[in-house]
C-alpha positions as a printed Julia matrix, in Angstrom:
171×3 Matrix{Float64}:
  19.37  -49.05  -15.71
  22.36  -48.53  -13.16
  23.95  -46.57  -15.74
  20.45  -43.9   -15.67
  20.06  -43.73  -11.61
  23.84  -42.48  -11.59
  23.15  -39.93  -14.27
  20.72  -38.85  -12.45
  22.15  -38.37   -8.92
  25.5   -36.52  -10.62
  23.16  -34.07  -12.47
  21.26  -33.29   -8.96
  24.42  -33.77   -6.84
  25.55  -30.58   -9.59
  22.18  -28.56   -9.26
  22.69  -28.51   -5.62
  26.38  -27.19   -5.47
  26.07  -24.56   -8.39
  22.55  -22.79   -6.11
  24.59  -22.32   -3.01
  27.8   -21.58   -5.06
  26.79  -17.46   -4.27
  25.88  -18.0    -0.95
  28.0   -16.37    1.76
  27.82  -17.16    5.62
  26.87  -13.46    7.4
  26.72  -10.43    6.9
  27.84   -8.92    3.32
  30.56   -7.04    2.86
  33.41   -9.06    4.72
  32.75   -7.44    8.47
  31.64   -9.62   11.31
  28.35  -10.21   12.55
  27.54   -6.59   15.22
  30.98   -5.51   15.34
  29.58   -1.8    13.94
  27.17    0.08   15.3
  24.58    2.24   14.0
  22.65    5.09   15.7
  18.84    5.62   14.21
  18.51    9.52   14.43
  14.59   11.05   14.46
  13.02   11.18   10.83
  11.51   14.51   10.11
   8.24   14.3     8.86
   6.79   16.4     6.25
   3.37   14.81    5.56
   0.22   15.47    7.43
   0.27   12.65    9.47
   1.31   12.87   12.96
   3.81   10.82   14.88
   4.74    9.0    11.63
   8.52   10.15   12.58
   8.2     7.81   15.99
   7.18    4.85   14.28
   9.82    5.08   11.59
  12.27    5.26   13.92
  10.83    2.69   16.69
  10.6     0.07   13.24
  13.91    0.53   12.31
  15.61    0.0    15.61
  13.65   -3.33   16.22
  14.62   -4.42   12.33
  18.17   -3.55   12.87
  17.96   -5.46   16.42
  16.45   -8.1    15.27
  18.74   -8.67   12.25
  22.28   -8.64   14.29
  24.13   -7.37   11.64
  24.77   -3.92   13.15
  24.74   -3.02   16.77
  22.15   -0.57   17.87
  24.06    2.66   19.8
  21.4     4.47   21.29
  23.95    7.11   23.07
  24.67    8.99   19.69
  28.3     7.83   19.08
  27.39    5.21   16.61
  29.52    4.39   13.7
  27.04    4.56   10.98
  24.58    7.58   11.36
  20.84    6.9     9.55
  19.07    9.46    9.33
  15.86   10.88    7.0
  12.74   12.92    6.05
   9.65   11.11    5.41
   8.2    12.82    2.21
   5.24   11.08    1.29
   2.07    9.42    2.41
  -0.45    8.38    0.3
  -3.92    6.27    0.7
  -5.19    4.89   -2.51
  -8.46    2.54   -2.81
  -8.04   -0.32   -4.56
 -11.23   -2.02   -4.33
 -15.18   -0.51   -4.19
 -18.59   -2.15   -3.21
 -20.03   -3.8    -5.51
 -23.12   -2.08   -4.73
 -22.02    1.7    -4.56
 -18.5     2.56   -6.75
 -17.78    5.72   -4.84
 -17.2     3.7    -1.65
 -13.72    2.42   -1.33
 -13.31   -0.88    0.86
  -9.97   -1.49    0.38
  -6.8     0.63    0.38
  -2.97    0.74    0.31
  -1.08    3.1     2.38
   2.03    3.64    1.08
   4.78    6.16    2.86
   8.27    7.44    1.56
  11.4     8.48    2.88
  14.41    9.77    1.43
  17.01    7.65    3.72
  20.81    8.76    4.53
  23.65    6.44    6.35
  26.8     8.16    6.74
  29.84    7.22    8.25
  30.22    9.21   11.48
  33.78    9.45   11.16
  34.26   10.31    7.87
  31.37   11.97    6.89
  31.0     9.39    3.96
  27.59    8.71    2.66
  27.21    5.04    2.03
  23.55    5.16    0.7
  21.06    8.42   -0.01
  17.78    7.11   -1.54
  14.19    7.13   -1.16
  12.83    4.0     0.14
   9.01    3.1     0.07
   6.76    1.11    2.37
   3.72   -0.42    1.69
   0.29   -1.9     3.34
  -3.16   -2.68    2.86
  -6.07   -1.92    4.82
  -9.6    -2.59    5.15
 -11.75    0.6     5.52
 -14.64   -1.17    7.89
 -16.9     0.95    9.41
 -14.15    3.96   10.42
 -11.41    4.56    8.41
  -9.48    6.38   10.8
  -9.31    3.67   13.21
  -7.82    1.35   10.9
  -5.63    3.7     8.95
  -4.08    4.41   12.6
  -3.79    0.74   13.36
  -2.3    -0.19    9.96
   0.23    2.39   10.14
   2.89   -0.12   12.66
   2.68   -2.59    9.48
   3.29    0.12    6.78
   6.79    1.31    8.99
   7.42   -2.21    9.15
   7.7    -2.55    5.84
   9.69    0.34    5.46
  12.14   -0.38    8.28
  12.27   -3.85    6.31
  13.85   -2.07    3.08
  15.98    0.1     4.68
  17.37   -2.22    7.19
  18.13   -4.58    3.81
  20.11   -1.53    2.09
  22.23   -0.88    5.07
  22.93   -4.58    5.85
  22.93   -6.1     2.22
  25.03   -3.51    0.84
  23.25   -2.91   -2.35
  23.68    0.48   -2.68
């Protein structure tokens, strides 16, 4: 019985070490927590949609804020430069009424820019790739109206990604 119960606890006490064995304390890449800085420069948008380039950019500065692992420069001598086009926007039902199939009630909005970071002293492109946001939205009684008010969340999303390539280091 003893013999069982200490089985037991060696082969959980194991489990636990080997999940955290890839874990590292901070920010990837070796460099400590804000001690680079990174300037968001305005997205240039080539959809339809206006004012999508302010909320890209306002999304990414509070998800690189918030995240600590860069300092935001907002007086343009940053040491990583991200910069972008946003390329596409797109609004696709994915649910009808069940009563008329023409009428969409749900839809996801999904927007993508091609991202760049660059070194600003080099020149050196760390990542170049297009990144992709999604959200959903219920249509309601104006569409417009709630596209408008979903389109914070979709940027969010976005800023999310790219703010996770930069900091991550997966590219």
């Amino acid at each position: 019985m003893k013999r069982g119960k200490v089985l037991w606890q060696v082969g959980a006490l194991a489990i636990l070490l080997t999940g955290c064995a890839g874990y590292n304390l901070g920010p990837a890449g070796g460099q400590t927590s804000g001690s680079r800085t990174v300037q968001v420069d305005p997205f240039v948008n080539k959809t339809l949609v206006p004012r999508l380039s302010d909320y890209v950019m306002n999304s990414l500065r509070k998800n690189l804020s918030q995240d600590g692992a860069y300092r935001l420069d907002t007086h343009g001598d940053g040491d990583v430069v991200l910069s972008g086009e946003i390329t596409a926007y797109t609004r696709t039902p994915i649910s009808v009424q069940s009563t008329d199939v023409l009428t969409a009630v749900d839809y996801e909005i999904t927007m993508t820019a091609q991202i760049t970071a660059r070194e600003r002293a080099t020149g050196k492109i760390i990542f170049q790739k297009p990144v992709t946001g999604k959200t959903t939205l219920r249509a309601g009684a104006d569409l417009n109206s709630a596209e408008r008010e979903s389109i914070p969340m979709l940027t969010d999303d976005l800023a999310r990604k790219a703010t996770s390539l930069l900091v991550d280091g997966t590219w």
